[in-house]
C-alpha positions in Angstrom: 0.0 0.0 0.0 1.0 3.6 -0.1 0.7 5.2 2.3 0.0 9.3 2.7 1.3 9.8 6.1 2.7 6.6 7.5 0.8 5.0 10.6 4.3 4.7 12.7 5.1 8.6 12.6 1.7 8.8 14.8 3.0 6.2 17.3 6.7 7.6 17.5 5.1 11.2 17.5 3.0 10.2 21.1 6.0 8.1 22.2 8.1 11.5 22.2 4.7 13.2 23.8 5.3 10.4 26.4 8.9 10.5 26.6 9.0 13.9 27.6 6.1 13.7 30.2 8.2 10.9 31.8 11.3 13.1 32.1 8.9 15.5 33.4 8.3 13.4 36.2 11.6 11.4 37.1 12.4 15.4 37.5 9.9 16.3 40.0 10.4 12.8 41.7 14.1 12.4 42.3 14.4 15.4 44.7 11.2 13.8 46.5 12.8 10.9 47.0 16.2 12.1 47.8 14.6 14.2 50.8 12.8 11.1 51.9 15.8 9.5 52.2 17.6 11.8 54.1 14.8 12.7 56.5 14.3 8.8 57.3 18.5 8.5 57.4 18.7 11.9 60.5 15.3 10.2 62.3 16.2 6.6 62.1 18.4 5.3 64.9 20.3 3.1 62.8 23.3 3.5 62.1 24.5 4.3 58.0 25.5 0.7 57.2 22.4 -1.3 58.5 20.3 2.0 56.4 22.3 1.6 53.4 21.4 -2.0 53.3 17.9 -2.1 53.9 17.9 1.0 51.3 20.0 -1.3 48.5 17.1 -4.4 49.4 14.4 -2.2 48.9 15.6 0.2 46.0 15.9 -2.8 43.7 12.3 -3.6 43.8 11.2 -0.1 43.4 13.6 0.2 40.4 12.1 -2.8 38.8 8.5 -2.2 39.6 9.4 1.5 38.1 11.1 0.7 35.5 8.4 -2.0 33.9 5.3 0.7 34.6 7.4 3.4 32.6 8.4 0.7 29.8 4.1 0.4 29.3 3.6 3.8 29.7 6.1 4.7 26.4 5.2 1.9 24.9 1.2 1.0 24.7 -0.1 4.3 22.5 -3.0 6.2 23.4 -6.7 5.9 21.9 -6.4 9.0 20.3 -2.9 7.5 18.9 -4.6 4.7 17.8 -7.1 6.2 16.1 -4.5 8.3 14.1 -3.1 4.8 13.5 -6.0 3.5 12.1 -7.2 6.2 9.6 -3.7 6.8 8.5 -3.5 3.3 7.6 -7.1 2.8 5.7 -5.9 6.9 3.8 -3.7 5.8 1.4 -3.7 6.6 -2.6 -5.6 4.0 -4.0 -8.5 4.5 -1.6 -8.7 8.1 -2.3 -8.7 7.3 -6.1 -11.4 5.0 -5.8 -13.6 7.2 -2.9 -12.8 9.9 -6.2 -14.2 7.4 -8.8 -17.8 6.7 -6.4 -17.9 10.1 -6.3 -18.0 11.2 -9.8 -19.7 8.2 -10.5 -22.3 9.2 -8.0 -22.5 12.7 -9.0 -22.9 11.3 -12.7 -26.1 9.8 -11.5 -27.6 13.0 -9.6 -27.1 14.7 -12.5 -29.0 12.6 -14.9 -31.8 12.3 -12.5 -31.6 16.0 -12.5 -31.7 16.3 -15.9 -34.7 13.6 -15.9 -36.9 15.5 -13.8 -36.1 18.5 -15.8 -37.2 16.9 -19.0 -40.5 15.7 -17.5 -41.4 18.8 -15.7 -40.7 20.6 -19.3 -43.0 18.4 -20.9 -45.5 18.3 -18.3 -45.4 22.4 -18.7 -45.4 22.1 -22.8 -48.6 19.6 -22.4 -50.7 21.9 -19.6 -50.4 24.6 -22.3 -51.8 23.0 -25.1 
């Protein structure tokens, strides 16, 4: 088929929508989480070692449970994506040639039914007079 705007350039133009809201929000996270950190590392009484470990255990998780929720975010497009998917991929140059050729086609026939009912209204004029 060919195409007039491929489908793709619709996904990779939300994936970059999504890429930057992402970035957006590791930004406003990380200095969240960094004040977390310290707060729980001056109020616990632990010392740094046995908080550095529990914070290693538990960071791992986090990262991997992150990680695979911003991996479907990017990657599963939006309805509205989707859509854009979908009409770009039924627009393409042969479909628009023959939507063209119904068209005329069409058109072709409202005109002779035009020209039809012209005829017989003429006539039916012509034979009132007479």
């Amino acid at each position: 088929m060919n195409y007039i705007i491929n489908p793709w350039w619709f996904y990779l133009a939300g994936l970059f929508g999504k890429l930057e809201i992402l970035w957006l929000v590791i930004i406003a996270a990380l200095p969240i989480f960094v004040c977390i950190g310290m707060l729980l590392l001056l109020l616990c009484d632990a010392d740094y070692d046995q908080f550095a470990s529990i914070v290693k255990g538990k960071s791992k998780l986090v990262m991997a449970v992150l990680l695979t929720c911003a991996l479907l975010f990017i990657a599963v497009p939006t309805q509205d994506t989707v859509n854009k998917m979908i009409i770009a991929n039924v627009l393409t140059t042969e479909n628009i040639k023959g939507g063209a050729e119904f068209t005329q086609d069409q058109i072709g026939q409202i005109i002779d039914k035009i020209a039809d009912a012209a005829i017989k209204v003429k006539q039916t004029e012509n034979g009132d007079k007479s």
